[in-house]
VEXKE-104998 format. One line per field, with one value per residue (C-alpha): residue number from 1; residue in three letters; y, z, x. Coordinates in Angstrom, 2 decimals. Layout:
// residues N
num NUM; ...
residuo ALA; ...
y Y; ...
z Z; ...
x X; ...
***
This chain:
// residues 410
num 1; 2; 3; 4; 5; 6; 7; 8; 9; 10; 11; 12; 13; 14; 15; 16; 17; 18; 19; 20; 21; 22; 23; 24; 25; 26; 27; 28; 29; 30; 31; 32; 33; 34; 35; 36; 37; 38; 39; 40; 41; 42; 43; 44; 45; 46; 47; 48; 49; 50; 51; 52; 53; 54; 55; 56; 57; 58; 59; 60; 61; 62; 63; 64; 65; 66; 67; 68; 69; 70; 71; 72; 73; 74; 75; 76; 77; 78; 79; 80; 81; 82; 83; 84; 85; 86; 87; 88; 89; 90; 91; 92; 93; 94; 95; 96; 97; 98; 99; 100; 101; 102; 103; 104; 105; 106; 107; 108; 109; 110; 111; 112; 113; 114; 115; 116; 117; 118; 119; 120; 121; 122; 123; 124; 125; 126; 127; 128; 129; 130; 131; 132; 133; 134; 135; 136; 137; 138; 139; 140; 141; 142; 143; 144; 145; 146; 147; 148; 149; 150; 151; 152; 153; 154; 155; 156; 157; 158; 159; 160; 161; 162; 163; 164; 165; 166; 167; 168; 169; 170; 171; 172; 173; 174; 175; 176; 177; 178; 179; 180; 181; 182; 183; 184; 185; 186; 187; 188; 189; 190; 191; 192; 193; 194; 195; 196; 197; 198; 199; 200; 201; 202; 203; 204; 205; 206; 207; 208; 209; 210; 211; 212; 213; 214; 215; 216; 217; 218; 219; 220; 221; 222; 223; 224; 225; 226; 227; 228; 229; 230; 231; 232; 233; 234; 235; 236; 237; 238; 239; 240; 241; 242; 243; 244; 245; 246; 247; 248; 249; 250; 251; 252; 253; 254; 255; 256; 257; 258; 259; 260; 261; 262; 263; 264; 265; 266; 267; 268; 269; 270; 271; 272; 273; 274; 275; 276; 277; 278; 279; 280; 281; 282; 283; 284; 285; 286; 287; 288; 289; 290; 291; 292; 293; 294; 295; 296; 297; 298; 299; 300; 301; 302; 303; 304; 305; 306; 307; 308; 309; 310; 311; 312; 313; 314; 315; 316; 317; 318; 319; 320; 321; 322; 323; 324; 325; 326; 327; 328; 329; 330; 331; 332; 333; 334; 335; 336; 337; 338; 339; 340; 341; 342; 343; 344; 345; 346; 347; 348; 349; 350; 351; 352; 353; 354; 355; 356; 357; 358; 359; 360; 361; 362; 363; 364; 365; 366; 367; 368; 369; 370; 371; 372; 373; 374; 375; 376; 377; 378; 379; 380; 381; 382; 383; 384; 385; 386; 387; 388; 389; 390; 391; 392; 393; 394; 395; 396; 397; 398; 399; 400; 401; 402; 403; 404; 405; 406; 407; 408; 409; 410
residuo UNK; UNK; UNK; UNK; UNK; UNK; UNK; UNK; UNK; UNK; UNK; UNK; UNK; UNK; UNK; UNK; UNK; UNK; UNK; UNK; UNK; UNK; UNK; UNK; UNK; UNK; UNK; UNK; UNK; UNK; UNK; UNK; UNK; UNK; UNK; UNK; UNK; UNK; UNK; UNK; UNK; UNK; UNK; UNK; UNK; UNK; UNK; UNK; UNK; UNK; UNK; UNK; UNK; UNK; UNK; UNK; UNK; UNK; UNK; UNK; UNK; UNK; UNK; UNK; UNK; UNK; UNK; UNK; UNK; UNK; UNK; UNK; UNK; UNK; UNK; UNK; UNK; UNK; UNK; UNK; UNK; UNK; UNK; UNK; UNK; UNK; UNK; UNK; UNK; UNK; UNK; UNK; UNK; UNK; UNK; UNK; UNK; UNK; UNK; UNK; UNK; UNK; UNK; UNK; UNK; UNK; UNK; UNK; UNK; UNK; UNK; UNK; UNK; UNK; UNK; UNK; UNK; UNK; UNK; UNK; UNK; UNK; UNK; UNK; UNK; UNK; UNK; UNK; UNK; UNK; UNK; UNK; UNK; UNK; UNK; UNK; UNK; UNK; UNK; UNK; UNK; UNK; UNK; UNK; UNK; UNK; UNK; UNK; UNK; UNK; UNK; UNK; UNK; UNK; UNK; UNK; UNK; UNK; UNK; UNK; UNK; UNK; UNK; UNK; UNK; UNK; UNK; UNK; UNK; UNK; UNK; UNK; UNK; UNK; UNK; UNK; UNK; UNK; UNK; UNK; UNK; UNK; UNK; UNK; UNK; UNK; UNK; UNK; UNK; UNK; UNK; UNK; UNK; UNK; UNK; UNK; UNK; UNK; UNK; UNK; UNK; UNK; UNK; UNK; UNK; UNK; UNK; UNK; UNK; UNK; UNK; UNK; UNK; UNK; UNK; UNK; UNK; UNK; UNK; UNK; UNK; UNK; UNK; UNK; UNK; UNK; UNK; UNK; UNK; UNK; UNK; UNK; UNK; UNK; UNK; UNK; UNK; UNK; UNK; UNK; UNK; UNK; UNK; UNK; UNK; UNK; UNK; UNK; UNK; UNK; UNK; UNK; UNK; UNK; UNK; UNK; UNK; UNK; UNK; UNK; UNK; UNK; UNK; UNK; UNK; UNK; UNK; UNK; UNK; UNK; UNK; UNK; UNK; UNK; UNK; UNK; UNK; UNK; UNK; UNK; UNK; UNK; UNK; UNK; UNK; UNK; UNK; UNK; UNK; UNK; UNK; UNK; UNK; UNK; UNK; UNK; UNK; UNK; UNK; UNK; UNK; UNK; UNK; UNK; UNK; UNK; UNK; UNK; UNK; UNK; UNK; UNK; UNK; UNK; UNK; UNK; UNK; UNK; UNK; UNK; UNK; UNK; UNK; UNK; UNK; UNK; UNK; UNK; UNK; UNK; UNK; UNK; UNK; UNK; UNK; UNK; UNK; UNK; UNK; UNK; UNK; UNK; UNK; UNK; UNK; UNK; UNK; UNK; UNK; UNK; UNK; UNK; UNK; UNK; UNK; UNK; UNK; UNK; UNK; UNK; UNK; UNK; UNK; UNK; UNK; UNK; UNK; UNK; UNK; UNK; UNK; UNK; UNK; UNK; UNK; UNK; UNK; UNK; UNK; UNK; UNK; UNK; UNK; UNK; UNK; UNK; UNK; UNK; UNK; UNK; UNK; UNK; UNK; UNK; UNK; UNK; UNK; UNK; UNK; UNK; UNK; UNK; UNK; UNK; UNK; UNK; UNK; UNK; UNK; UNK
y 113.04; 112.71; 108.76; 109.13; 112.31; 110.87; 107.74; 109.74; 110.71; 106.73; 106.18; 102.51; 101.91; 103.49; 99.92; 96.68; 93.22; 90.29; 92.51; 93.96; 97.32; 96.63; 96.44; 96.53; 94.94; 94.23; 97.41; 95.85; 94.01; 97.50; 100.54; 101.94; 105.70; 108.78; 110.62; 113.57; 111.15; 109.64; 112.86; 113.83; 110.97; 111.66; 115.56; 114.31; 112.13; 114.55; 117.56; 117.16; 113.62; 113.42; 112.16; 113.70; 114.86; 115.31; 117.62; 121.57; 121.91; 123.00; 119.46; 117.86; 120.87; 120.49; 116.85; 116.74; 119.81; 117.73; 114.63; 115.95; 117.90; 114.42; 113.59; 116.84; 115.68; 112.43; 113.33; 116.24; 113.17; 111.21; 113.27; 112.80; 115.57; 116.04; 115.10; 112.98; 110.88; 109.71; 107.03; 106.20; 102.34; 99.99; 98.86; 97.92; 94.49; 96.43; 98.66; 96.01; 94.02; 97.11; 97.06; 93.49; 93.45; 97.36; 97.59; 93.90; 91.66; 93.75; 94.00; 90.85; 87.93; 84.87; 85.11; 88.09; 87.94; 89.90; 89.23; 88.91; 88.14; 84.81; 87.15; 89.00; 89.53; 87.27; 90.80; 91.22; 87.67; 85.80; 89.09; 88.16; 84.22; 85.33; 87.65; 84.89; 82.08; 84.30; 86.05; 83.29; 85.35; 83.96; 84.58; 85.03; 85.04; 87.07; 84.85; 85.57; 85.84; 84.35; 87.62; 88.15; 90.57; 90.21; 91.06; 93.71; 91.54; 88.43; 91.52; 92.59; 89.10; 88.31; 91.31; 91.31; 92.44; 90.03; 91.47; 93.69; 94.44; 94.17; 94.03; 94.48; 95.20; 97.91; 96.49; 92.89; 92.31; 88.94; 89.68; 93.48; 93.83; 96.82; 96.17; 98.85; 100.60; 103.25; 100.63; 98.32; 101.23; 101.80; 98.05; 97.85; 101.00; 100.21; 97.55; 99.26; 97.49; 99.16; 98.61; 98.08; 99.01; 97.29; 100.39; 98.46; 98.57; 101.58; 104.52; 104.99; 104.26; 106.30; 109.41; 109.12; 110.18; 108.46; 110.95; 110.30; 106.59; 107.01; 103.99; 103.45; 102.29; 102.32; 101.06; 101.02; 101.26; 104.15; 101.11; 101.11; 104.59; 105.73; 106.14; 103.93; 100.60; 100.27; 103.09; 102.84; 104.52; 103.67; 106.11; 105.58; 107.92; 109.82; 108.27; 104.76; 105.69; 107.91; 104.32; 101.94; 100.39; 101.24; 97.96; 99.06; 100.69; 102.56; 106.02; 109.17; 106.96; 108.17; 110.85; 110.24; 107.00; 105.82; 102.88; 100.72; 102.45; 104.72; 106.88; 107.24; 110.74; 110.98; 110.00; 109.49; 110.01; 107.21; 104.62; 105.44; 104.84; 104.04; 106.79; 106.64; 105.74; 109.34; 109.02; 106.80; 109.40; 111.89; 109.99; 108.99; 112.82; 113.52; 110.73; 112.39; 115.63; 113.54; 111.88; 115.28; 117.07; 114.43; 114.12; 110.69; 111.23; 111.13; 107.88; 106.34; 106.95; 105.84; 102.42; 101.43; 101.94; 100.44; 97.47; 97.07; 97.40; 94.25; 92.08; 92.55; 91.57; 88.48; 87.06; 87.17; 84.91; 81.04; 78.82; 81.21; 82.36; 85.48; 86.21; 88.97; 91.24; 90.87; 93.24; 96.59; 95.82; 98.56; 96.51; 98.05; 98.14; 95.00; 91.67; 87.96; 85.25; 81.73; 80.22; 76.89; 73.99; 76.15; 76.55; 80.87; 80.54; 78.90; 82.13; 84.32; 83.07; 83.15; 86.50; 87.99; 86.61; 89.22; 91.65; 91.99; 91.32; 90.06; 88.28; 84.51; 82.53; 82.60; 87.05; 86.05; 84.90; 80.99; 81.13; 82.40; 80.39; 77.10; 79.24; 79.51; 76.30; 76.57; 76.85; 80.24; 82.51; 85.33; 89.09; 92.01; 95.28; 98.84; 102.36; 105.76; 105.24; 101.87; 102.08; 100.35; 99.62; 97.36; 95.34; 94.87; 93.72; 91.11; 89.88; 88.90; 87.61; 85.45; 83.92; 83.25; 81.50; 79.43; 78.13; 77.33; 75.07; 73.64; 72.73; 72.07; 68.84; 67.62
z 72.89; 69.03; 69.07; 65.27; 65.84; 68.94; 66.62; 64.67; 67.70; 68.00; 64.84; 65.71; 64.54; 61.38; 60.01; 58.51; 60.11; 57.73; 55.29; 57.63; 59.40; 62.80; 65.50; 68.96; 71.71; 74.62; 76.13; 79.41; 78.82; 77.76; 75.99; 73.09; 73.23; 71.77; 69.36; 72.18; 74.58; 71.87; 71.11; 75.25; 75.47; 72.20; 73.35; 76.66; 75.17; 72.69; 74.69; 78.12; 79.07; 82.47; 85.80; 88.20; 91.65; 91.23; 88.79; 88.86; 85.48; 82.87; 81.37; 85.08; 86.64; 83.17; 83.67; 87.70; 87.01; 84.35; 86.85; 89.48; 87.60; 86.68; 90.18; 90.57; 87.89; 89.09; 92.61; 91.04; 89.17; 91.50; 93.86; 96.71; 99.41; 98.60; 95.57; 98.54; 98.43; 94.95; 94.53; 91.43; 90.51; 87.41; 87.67; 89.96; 90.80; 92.00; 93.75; 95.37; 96.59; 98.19; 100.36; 100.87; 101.89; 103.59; 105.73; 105.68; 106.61; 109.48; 111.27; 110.63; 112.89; 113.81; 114.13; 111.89; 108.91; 105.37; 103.74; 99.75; 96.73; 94.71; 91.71; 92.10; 89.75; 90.82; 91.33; 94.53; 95.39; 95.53; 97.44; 100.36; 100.22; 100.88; 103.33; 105.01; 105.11; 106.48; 109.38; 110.00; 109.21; 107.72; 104.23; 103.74; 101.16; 100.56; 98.52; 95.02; 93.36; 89.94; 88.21; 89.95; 92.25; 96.29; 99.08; 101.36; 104.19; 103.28; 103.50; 106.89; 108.32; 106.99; 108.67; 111.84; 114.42; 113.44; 109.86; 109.52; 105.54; 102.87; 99.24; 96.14; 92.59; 91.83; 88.47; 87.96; 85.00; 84.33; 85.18; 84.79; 88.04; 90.10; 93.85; 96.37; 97.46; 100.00; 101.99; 101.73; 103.44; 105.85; 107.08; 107.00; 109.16; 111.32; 113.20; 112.19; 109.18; 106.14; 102.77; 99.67; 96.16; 93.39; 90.33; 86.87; 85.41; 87.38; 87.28; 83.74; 82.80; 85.73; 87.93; 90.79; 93.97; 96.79; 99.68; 98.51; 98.27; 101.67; 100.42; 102.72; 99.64; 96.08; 92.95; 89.34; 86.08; 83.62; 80.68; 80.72; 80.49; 77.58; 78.96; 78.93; 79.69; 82.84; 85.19; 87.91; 91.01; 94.47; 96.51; 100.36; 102.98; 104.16; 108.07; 106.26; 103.86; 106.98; 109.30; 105.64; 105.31; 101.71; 99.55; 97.65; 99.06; 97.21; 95.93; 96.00; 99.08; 101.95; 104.09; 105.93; 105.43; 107.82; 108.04; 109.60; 109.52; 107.14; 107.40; 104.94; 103.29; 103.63; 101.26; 98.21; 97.96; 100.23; 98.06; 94.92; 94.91; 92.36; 88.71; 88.69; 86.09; 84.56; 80.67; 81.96; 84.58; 82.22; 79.86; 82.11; 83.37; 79.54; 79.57; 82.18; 80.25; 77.68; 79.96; 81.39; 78.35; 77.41; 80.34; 82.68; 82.75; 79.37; 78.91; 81.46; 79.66; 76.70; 77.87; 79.50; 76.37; 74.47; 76.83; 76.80; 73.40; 73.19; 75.77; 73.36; 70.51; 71.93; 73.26; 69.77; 69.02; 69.94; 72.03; 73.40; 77.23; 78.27; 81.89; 84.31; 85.10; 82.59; 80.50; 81.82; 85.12; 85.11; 84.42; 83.40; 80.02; 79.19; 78.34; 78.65; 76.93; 75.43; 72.25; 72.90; 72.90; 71.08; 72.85; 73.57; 72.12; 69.03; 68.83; 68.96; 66.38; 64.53; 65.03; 64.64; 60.98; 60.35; 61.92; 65.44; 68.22; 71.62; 74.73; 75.51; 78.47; 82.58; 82.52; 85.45; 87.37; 88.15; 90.90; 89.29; 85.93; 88.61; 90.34; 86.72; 85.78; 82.62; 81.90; 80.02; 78.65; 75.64; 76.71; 74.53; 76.42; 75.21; 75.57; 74.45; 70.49; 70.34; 68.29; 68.24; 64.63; 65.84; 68.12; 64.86; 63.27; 66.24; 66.01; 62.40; 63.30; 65.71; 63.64; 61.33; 63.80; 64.52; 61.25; 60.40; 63.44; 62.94; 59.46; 60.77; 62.98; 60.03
x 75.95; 76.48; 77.70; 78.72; 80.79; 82.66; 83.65; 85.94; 88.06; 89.06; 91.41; 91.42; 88.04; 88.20; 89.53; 88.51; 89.05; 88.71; 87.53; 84.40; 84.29; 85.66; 83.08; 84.41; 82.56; 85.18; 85.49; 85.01; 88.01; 90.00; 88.27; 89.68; 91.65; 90.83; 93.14; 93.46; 94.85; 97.24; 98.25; 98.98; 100.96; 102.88; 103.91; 104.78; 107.61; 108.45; 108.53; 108.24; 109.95; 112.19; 111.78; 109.41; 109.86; 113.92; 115.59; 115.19; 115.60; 112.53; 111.74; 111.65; 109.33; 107.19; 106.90; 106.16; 103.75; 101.80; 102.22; 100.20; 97.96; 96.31; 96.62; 94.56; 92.05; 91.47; 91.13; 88.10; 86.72; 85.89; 85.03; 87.88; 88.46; 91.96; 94.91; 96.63; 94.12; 94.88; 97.63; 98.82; 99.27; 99.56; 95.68; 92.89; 94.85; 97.33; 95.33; 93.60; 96.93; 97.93; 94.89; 95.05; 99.27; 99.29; 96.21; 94.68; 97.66; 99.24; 95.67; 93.36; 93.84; 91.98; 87.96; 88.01; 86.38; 86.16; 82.82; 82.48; 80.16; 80.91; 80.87; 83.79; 86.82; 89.86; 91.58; 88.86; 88.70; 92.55; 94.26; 91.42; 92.12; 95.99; 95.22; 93.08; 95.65; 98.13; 96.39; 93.86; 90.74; 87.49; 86.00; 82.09; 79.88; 77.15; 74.56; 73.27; 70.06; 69.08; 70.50; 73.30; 72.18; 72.65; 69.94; 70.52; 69.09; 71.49; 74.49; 73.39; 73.18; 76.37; 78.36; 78.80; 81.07; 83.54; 83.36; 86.90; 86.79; 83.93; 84.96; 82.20; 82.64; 80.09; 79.36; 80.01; 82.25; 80.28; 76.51; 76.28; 74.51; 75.12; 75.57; 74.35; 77.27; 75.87; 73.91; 77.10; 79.21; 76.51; 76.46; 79.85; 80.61; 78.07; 80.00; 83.36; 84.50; 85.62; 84.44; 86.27; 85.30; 86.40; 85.17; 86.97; 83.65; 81.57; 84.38; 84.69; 80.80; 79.10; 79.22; 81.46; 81.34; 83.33; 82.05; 78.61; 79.01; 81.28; 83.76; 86.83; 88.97; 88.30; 90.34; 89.92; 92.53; 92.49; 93.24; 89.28; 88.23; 89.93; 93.43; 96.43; 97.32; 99.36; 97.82; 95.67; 94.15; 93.83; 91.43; 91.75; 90.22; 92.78; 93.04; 92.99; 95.84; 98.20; 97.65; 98.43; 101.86; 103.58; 103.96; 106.94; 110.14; 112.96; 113.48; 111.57; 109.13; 111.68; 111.11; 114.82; 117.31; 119.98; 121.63; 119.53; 115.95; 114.06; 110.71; 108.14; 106.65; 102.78; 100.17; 100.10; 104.50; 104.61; 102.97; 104.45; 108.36; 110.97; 110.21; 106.00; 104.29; 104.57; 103.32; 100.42; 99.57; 99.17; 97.43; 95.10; 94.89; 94.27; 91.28; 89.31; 89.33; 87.51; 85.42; 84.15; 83.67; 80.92; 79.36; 79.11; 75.69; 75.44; 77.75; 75.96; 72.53; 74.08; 75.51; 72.18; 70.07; 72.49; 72.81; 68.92; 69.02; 71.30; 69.41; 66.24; 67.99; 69.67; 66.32; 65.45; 67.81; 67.19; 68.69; 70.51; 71.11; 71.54; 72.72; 72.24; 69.14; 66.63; 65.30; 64.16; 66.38; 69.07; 72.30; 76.39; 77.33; 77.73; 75.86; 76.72; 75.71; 75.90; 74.55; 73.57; 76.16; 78.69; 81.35; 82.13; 85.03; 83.74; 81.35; 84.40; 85.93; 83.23; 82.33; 85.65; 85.85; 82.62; 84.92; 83.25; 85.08; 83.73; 85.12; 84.70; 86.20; 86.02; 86.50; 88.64; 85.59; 85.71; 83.48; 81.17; 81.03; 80.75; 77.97; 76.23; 76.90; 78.72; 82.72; 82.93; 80.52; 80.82; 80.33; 79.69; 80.56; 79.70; 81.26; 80.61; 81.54; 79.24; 76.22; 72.40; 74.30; 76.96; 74.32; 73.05; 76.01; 76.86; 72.91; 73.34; 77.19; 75.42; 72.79; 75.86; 77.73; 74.50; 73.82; 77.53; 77.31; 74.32; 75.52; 79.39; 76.95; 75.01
***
């Protein structure tokens, strides 16, 4: 994997920022796209653009073939048994609420109980605290440890026949730890739940395999894997997704209409109604091409080095606090930190006049801040065009932002 060669497929980062070489360090956030995903999405709407699904004619039949070819790729990406399997949404929030208002809300009822970290994304936390005050089931917390991590023993006391739905993040957006997924599933089927997967920050960093993992549900957003803003996936087993309610109703949905009743098509048609989100699809479709022509097993070399690359150079730095596993613990791609008093967003500012830009505040994770103690945090994240280099850069940004401070006080 040739970092410096793969830069010059992202056209974005061949620019200055207040006069400095760009160096991007929020890919958790959103990663940047290559110029052969730019370029799919550009001949689509040239060429190709018209609704999928409907029309007989050549652009329609181009479009719907392209459509489900990504549905094809995706499904061979992560692993799924079948295309059906793969539903197409706006984003793992989405994705989630779909879970949480089509299987969870019918089903769940008093004494049940869906069983949680305190370090998940709001996307994986608020859909279960509506789908608790509505049915009257109970939310549970698995406990963590300093790092972020959680205890297989404090999982399997926690569910318990009561237990109807576990959701995890496999990598925490926050403390980069990565939660055991296969013994999650196993606990969780053990007493008949079903377990959740929240994969933002695992899918486009690390193999997949949802029959190896053995994950009822999984979501994540192509936005963060190279591919465009505004597309997402939802992976269900397919007895999960034929006994799930559809969210949405309209067009293209139906199987038959009447008056006064309607039936559904099967998975995935049955979820996805109203015109898809066709260009994004594609995109995204375009993205894993990418994605597989490097390798995940090279990218997910790649971020860890480069994250323990960063967590050595931060402790270098004083006063400043670097969460997560420490170093030599296998972490995601993607470090978090404060400098002292200075407030993150301070830092960011800070850093993005050198040109390097990070991400300061809650990352949609207020739980967990209060569980850490502070209010926000910064977070450098990595992907496949980030160098040892631009650790470098954000070191010496750093130290900047430390002695203006300390001078801005005297």
């Amino acid at each position: 994997m040739n970092v410096e060669t793969l830069r010059k497929d992202f056209p974005i980062l061949q620019q200055t920022i207040n006069g400095h070489p760009l160096v991007y360090l929020d890919s958790a956030a959103t990663s940047q796209k290559p110029i052969q995903v730019l370029e799919v999405l550009e001949r689509y709407y040239r060429e190709d653009n018209a609704n999928v699904h409907r029309g007989v004619h050549t652009l329609g039949s181009r479009a719907t073939e392209a459509y489900e070819l990504a549905r094809e790729k995706v499904a061979r990406f992560i692993h799924a048994p079948s295309p059906e399997q793969v539903i197409f949404t706006r984003g793992t929030t989405e994705s989630l609420n779909m879970i949480a208002y089509g299987y969870a809300r019918p089903r769940f009822k008093p004494g049940d109980e869906i069983v949680l970290t305190p370090s998940e994304h709001h996307s994986n936390l608020i859909p279960w605290q509506q789908v608790a005050k509505v049915t009257g089931a109970t939310l549970k917390y698995i406990p963590l440890q300093p790092d972020g991590s959680i205890r297989l023993e404090d999982a399997e006391q926690l569910i318990t026949s009561a237990t109807k739905l576990v959701a995890v993040a496999q990598v925490s957006n926050v403390m980069a730890t990565i939660h055991p997924i296969k013994e999650l599933a196993r606990l969780a089927h053990r007493v008949g739940a079903v377990l959740v997967v929240d994969g933002a920050q695992s899918v486009p960093h690390m193999p997949t395999d949802v029959q190896d993992l053995d994950c009822d549900f999984l979501a994540f957003s192509g936005h963060k894997m190279c591919g465009p803003t505004g597309i997402g996936v939802l992976y269900g087993k397919a007895s999960l997704l034929a006994a799930m309610e559809p969210v949405y109703f309209g067009g293209e949905m139906i199987e038959v209409v009447e008056l006064y009743d309607a039936t559904w098509k099967e998975s995935p048609w049955k979820f996805e109604g109203g015109t898809p989100i066709i260009a994004g699809a594609i995109g995204l479709g375009a993205a894993v091409d990418y994605l597989e022509s490097i390798g995940l097993e090279e990218i997910r070399k790649h971020d860890e080095q480069l994250a323990q690359y960063t967590v050595s150079r931060l402790l270098e730095v004083e006063e400043l606090t670097v969460y997560g596993p420490g170093l030599g613990v296998e972490r995601g791609g993607l470090v978090t930190f404060n400098l002292g008093d200075i407030h993150p967003h301070d830092v960011s500012t800070v850093l993005d006049a050198e040109g390097v830009a990070i991400r300061a505040g809650h990352h949609c994770a207020q739980p967990l801040m209060k569980w850490l103690g502070v209010g926000s945090t910064a977070r450098a994240s990595f992907y496949l065009y980030n160098t040892e280099a631009d650790v470098d850069v954000l070191i010496h940004a750093l130290q900047s932002a430390k002695e203006f401070f300390q001078h801005a006080i005297r």
